[in-house]
VEXPA-624856 format. One record per atom (N, C-alpha, C, O, CB): atom name; x, y, z. Coordinates in Angstrom, 1 decimal. Glycine has a CB too. Layout:
<pts>
+-------+--------+--------+--------+
! atome !      X !      Y !      Z !
+-------+--------+--------+--------+
!    CA !      X !      Y !      Z !
...
+-------+--------+--------+--------+
</pts>
This chain:
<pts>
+-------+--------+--------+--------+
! atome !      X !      Y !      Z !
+-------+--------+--------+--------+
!     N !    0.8 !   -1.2 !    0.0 !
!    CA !    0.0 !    0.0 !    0.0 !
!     C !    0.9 !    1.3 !    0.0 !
!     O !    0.5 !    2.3 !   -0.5 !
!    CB !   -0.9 !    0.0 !    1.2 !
!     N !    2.0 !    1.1 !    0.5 !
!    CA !    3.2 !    1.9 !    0.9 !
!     C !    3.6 !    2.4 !   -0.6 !
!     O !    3.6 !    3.6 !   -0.9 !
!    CB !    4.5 !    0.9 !    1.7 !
!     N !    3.7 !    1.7 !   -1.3 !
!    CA !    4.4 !    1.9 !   -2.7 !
!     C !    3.4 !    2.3 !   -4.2 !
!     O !    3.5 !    2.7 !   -5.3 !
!    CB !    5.2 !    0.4 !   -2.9 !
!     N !    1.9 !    2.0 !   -3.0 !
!    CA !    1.2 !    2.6 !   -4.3 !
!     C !    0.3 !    3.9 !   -4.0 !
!     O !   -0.5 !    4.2 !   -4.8 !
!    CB !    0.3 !    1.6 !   -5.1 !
!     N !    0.6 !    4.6 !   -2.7 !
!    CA !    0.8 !    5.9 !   -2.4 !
!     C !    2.2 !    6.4 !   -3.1 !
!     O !    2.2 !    7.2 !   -4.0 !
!    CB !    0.7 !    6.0 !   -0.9 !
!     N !    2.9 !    5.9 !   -2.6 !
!    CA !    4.5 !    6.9 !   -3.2 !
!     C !    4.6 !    7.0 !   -4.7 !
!     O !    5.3 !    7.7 !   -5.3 !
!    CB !    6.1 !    6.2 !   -2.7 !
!     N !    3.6 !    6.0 !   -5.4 !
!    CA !    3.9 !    6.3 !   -6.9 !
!     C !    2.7 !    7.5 !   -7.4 !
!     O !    2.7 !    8.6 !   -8.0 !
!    CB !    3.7 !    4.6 !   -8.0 !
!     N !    1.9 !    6.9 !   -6.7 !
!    CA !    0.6 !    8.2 !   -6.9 !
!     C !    1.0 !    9.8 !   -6.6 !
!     O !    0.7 !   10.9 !   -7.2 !
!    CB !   -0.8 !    7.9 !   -5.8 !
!     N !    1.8 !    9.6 !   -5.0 !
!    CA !    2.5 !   11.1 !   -4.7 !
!     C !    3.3 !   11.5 !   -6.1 !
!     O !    2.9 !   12.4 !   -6.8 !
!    CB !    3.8 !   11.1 !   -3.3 !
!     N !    4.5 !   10.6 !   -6.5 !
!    CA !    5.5 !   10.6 !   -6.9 !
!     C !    5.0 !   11.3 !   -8.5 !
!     O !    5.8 !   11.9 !   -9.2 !
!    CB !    6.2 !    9.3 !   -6.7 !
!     N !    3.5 !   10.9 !   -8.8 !
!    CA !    2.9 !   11.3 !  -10.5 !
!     C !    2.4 !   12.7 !  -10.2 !
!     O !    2.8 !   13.7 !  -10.7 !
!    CB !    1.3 !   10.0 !  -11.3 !
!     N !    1.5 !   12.6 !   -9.2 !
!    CA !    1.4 !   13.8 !   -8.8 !
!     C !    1.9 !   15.1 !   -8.8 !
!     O !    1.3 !   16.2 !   -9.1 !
!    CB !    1.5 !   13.8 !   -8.2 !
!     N !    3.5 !   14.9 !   -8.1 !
!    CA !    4.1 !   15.8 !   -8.2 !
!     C !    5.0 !   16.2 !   -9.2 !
!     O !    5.7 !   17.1 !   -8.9 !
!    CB !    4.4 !   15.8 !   -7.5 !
!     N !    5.0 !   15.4 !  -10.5 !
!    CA !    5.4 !   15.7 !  -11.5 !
!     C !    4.8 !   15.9 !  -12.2 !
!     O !    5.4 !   15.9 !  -13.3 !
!    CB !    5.9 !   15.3 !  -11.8 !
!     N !    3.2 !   16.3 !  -12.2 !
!    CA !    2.5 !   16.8 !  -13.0 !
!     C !    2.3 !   18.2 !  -12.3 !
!     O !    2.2 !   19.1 !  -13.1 !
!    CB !    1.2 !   15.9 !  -13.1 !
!     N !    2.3 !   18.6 !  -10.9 !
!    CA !    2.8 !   19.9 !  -10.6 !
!     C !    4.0 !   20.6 !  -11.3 !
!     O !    4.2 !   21.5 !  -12.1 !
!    CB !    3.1 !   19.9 !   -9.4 !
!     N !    4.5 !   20.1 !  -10.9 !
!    CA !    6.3 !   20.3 !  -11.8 !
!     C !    6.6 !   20.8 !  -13.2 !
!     O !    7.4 !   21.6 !  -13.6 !
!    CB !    7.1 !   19.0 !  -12.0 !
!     N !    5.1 !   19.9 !  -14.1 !
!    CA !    5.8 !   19.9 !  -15.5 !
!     C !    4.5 !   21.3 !  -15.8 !
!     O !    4.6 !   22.2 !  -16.7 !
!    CB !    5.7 !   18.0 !  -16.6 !
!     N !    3.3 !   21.1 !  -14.7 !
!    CA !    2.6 !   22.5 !  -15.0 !
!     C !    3.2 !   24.3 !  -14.1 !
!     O !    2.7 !   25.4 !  -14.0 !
!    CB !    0.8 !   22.1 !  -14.3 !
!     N !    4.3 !   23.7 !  -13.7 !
!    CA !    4.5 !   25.0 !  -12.8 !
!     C !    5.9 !   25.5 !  -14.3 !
!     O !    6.3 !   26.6 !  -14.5 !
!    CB !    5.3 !   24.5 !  -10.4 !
!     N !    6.2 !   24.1 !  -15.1 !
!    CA !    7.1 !   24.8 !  -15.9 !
!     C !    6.5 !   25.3 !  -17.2 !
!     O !    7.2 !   25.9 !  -18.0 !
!    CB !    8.2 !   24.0 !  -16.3 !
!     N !    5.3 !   25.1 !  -17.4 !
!    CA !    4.2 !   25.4 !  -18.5 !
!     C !    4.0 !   26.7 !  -18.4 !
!     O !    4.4 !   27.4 !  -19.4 !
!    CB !    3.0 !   24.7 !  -18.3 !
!     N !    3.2 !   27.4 !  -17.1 !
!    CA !    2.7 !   28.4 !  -17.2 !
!     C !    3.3 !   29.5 !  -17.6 !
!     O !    2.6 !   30.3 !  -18.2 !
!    CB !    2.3 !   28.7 !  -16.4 !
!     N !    4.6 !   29.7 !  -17.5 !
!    CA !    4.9 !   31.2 !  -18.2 !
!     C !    4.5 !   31.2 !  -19.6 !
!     O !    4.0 !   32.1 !  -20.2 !
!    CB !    6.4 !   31.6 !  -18.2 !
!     N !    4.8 !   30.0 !  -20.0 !
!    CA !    4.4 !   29.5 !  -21.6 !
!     C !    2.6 !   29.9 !  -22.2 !
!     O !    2.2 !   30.4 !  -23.2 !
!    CB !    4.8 !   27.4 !  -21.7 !
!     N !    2.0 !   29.5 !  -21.3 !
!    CA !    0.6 !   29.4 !  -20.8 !
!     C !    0.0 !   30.9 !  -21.2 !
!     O !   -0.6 !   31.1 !  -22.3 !
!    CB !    0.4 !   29.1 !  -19.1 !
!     N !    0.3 !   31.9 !  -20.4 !
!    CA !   -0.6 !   32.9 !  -20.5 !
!     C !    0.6 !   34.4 !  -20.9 !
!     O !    1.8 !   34.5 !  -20.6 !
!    CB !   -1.5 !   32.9 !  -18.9 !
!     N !   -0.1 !   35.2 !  -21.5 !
!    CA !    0.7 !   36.4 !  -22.0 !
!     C !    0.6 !   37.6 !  -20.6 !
!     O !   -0.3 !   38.3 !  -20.2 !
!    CB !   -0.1 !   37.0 !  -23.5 !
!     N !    2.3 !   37.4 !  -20.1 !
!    CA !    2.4 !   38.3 !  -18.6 !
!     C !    2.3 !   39.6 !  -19.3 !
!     O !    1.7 !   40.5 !  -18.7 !
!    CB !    4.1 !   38.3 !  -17.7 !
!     N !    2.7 !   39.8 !  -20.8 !
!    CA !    2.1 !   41.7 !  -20.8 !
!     C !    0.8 !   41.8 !  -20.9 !
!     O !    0.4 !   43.0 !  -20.8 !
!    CB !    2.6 !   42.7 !  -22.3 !
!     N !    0.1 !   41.1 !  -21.1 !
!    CA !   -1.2 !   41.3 !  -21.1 !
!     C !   -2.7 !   40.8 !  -20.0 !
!     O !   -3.4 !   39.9 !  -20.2 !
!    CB !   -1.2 !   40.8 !  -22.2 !
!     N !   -2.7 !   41.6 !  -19.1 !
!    CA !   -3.4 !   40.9 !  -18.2 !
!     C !   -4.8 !   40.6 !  -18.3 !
!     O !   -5.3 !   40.0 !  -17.3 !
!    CB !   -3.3 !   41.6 !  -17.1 !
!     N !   -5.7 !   40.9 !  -19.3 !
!    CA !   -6.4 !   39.8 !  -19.7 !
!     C !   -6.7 !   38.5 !  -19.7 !
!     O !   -7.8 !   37.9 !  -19.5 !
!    CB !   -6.4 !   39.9 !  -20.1 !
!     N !   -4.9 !   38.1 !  -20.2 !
!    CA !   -5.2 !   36.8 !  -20.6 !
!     C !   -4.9 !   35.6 !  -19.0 !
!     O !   -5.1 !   34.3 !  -18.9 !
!    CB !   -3.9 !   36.6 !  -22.1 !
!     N !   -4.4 !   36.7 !  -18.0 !
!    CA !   -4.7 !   36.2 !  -16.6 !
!     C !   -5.6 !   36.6 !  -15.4 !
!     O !   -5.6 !   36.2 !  -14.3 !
!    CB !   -3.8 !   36.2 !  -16.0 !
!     N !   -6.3 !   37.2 !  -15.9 !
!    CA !   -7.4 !   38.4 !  -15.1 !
!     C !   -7.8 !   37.6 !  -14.0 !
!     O !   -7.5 !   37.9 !  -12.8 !
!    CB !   -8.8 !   39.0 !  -16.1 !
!     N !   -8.6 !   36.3 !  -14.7 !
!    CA !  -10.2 !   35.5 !  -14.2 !
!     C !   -9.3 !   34.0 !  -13.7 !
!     O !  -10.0 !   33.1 !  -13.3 !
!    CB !  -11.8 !   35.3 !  -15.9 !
!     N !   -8.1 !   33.8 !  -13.7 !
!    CA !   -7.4 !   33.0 !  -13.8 !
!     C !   -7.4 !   32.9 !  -11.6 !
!     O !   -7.5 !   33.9 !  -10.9 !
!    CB !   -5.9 !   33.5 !  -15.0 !
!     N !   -7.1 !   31.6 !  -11.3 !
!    CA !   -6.8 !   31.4 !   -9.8 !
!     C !   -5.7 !   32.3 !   -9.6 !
!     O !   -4.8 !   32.4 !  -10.4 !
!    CB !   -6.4 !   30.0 !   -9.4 !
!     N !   -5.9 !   33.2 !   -8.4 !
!    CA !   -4.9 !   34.3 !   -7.8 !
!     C !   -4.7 !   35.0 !   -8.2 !
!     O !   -3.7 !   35.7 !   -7.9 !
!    CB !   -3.9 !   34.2 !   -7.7 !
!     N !   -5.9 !   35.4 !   -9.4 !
!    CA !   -5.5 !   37.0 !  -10.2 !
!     C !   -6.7 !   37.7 !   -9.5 !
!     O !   -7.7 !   37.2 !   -8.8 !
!    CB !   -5.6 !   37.2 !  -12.3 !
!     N !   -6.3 !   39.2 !   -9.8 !
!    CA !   -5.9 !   39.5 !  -11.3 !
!     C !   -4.3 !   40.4 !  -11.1 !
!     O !   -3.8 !   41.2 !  -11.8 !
!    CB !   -7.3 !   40.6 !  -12.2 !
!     N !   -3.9 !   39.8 !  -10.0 !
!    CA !   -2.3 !   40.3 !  -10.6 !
!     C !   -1.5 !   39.2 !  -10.9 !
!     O !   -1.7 !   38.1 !  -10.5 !
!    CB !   -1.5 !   41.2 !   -9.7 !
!     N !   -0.3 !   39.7 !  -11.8 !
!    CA !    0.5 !   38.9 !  -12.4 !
!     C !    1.3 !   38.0 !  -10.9 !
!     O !    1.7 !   36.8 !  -11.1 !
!    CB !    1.6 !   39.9 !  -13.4 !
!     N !    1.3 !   38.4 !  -10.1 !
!    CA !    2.7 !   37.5 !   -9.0 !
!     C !    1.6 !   36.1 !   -8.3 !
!     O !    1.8 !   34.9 !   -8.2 !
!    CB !    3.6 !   38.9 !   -7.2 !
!     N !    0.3 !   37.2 !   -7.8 !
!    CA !   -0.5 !   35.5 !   -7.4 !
!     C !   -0.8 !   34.8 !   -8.4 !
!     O !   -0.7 !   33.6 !   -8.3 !
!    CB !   -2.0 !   35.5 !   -6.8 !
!     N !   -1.1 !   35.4 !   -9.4 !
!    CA !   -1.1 !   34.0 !  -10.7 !
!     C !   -0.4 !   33.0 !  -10.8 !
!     O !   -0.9 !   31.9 !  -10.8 !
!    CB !   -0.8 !   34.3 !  -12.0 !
!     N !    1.4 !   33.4 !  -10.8 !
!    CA !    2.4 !   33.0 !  -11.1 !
!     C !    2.0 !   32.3 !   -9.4 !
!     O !    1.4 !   31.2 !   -9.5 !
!    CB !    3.9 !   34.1 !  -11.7 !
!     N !    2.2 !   32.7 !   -8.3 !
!    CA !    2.3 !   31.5 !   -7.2 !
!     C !    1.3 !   30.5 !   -7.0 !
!     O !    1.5 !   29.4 !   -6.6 !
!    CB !    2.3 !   32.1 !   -6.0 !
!     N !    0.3 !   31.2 !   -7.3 !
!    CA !   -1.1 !   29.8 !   -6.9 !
!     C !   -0.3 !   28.6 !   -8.4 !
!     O !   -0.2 !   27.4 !   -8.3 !
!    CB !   -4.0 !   30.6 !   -7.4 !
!     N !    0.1 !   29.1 !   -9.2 !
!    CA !    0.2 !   27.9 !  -10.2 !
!     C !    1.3 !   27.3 !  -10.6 !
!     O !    1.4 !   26.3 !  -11.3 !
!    CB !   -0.2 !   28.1 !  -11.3 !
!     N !    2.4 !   28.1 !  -10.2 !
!    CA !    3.9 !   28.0 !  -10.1 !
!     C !    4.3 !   27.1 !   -8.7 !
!     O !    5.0 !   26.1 !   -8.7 !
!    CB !    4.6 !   29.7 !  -10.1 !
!     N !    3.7 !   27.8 !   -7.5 !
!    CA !    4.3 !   27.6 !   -6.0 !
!     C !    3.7 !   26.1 !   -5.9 !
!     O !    4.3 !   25.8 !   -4.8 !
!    CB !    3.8 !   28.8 !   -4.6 !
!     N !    3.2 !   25.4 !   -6.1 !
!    CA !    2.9 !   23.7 !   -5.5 !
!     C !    3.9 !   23.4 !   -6.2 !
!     O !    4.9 !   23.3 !   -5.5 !
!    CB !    1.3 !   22.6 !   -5.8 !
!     N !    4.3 !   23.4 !   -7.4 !
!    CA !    5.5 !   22.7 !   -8.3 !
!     C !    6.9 !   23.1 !   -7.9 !
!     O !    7.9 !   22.4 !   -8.2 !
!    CB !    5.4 !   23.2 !   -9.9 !
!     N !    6.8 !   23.9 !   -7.3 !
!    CA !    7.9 !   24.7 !   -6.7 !
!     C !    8.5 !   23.9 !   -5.5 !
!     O !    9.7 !   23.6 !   -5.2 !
!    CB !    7.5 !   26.0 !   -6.2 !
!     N !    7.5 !   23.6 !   -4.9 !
!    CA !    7.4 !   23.1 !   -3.6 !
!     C !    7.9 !   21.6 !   -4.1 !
!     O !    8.9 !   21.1 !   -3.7 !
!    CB !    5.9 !   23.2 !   -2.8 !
!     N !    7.0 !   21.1 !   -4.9 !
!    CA !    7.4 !   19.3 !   -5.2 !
!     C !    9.0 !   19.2 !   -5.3 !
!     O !    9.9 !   18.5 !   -4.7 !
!    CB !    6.7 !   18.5 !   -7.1 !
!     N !    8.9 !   20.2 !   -6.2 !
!    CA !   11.0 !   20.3 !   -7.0 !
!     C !   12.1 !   20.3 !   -5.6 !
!     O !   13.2 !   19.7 !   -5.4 !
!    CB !   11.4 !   22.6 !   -8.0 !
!     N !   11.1 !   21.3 !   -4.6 !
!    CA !   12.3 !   21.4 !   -3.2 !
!     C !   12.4 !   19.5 !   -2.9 !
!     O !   13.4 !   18.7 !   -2.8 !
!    CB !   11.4 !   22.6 !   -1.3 !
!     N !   10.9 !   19.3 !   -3.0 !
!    CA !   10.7 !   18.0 !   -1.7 !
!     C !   11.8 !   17.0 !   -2.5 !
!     O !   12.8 !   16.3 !   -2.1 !
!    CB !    8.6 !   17.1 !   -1.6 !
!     N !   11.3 !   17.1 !   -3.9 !
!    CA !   12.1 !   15.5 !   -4.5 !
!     C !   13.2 !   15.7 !   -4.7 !
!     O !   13.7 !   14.7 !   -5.1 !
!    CB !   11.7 !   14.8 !   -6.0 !
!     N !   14.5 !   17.1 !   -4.5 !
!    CA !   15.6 !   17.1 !   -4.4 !
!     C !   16.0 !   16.8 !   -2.9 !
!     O !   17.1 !   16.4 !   -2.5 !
!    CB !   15.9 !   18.1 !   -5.0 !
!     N !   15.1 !   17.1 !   -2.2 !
!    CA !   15.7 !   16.5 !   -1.1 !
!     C !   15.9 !   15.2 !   -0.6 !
!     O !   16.8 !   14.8 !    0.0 !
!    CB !   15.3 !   17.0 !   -0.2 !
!     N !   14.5 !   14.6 !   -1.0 !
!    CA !   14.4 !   13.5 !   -0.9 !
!     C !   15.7 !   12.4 !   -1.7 !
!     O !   16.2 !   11.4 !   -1.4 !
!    CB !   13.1 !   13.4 !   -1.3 !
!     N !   15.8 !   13.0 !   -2.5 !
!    CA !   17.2 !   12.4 !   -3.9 !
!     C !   18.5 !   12.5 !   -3.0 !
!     O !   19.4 !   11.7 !   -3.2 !
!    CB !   17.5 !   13.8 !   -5.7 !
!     N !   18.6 !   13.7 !   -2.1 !
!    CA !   20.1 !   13.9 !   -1.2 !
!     C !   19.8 !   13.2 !   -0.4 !
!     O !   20.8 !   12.6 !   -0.3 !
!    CB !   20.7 !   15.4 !   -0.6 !
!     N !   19.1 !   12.8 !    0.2 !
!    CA !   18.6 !   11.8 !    1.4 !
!     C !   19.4 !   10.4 !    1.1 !
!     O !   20.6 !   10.0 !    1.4 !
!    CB !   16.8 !   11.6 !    1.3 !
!     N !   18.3 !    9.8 !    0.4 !
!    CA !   18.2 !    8.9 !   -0.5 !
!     C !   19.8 !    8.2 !   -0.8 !
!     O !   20.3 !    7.1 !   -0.5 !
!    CB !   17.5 !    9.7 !   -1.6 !
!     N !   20.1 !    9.0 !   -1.3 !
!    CA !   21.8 !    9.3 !   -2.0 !
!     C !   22.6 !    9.1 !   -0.3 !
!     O !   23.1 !    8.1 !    0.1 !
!    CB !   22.0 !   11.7 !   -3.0 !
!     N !   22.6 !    9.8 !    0.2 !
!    CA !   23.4 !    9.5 !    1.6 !
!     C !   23.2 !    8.6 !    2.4 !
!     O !   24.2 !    8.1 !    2.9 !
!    CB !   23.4 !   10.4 !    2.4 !
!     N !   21.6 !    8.0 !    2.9 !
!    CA !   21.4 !    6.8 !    3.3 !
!     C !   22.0 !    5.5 !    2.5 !
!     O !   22.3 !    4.4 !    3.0 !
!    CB !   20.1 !    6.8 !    3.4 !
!     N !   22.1 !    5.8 !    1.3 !
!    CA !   22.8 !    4.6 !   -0.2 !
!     C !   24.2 !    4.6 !    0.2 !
!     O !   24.7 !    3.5 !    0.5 !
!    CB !   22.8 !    5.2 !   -2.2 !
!     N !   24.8 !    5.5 !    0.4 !
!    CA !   26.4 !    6.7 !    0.6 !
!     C !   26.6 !    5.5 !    1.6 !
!     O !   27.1 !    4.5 !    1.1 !
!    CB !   26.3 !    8.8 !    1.3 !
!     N !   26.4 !    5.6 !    2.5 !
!    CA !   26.8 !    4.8 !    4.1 !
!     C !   26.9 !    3.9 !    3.8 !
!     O !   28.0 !    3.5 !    4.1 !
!    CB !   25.9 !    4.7 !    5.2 !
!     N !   26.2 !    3.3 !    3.2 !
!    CA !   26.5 !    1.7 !    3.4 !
!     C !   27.8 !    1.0 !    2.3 !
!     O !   28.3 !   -0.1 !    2.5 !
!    CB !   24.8 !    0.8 !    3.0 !
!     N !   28.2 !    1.7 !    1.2 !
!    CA !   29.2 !    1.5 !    0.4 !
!     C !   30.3 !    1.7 !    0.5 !
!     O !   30.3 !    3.0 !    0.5 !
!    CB !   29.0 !    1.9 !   -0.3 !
!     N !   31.8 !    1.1 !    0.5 !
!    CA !   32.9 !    1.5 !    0.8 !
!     C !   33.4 !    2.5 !   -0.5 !
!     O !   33.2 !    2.6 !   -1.7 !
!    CB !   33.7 !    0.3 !    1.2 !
!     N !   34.1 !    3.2 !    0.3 !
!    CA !   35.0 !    4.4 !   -1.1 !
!     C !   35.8 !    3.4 !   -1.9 !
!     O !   36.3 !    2.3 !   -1.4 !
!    CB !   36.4 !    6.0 !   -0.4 !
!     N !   36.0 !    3.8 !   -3.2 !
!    CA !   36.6 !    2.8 !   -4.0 !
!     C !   38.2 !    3.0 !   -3.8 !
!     O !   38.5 !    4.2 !   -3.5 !
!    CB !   36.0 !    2.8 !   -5.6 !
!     N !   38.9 !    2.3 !   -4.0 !
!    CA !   40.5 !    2.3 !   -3.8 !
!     C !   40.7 !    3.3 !   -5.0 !
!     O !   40.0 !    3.3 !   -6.0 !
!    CB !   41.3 !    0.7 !   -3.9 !
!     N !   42.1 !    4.3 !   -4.8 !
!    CA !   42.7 !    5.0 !   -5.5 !
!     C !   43.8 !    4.5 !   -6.0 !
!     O !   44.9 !    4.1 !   -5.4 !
!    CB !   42.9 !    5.8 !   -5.0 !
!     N !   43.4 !    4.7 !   -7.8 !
!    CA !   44.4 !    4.3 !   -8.3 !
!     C !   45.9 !    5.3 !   -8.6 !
!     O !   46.1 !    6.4 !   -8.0 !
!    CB !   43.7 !    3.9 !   -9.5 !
!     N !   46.7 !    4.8 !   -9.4 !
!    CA !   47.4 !    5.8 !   -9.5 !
!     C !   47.3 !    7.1 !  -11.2 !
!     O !   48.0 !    8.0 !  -11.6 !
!    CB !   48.7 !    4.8 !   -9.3 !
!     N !   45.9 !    6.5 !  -11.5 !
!    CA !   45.7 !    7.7 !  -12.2 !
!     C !   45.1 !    8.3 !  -12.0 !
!     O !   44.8 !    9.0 !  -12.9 !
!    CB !   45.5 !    7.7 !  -13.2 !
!     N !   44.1 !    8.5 !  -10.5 !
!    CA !   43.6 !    9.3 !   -9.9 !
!     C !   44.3 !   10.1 !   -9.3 !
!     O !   43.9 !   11.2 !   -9.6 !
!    CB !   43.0 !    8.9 !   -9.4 !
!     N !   45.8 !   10.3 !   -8.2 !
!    CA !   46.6 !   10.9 !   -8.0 !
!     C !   47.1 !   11.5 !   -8.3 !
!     O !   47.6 !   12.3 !   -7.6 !
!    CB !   47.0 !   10.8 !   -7.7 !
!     N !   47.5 !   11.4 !  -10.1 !
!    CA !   48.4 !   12.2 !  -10.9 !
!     C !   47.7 !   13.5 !  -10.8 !
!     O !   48.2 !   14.5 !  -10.4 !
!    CB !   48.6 !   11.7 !  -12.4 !
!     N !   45.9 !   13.6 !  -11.3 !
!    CA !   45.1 !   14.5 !  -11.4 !
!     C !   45.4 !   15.4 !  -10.2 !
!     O !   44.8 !   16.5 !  -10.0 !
!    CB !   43.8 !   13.9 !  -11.5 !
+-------+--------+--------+--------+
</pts>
């Protein structure tokens, strides 16, 4: 059950992600019309946060989770022996 929450988080938040990198593309910032009626308007910066900031947020979580991840892995592996064409460098 564990793993089919974390894939559902895990789609989730890459569908935040790939829409928080969309929107500038999305709507015309010189023109506030085309964000007026839009969630968080009608100015340009709540627009950009109500639809930008969850994706924002995912991007922090899953890089951290990746450095985590990465260092709990880290620990358990020994450093590999140095050769002698590593020393020259």
């Amino acid at each position: 059950m564990k793993k089919i929450a974390a894939t559902i988080g895990f789609l989730a938040g890459l569908y935040l992600i790939f829409r928080a990198a969309m929107e500038p593309f999305d709507i015309d910032m010189s023109d506030p019309a085309t964000y007026r009626n839009d969630w968080g308007g009608p100015s340009l910066f709540g627009v950009l946060l109500v639809h930008m900031g969850p994706g924002a947020v995912c991007l922090v979580l899953f890089v951290v989770l990746a450095v985590r991840r990465r260092k709990r892995a880290g620990a358990t592996i020994e450093p590999r022996p140095r050769r002698d064409d590593d020393q020259a460098r």
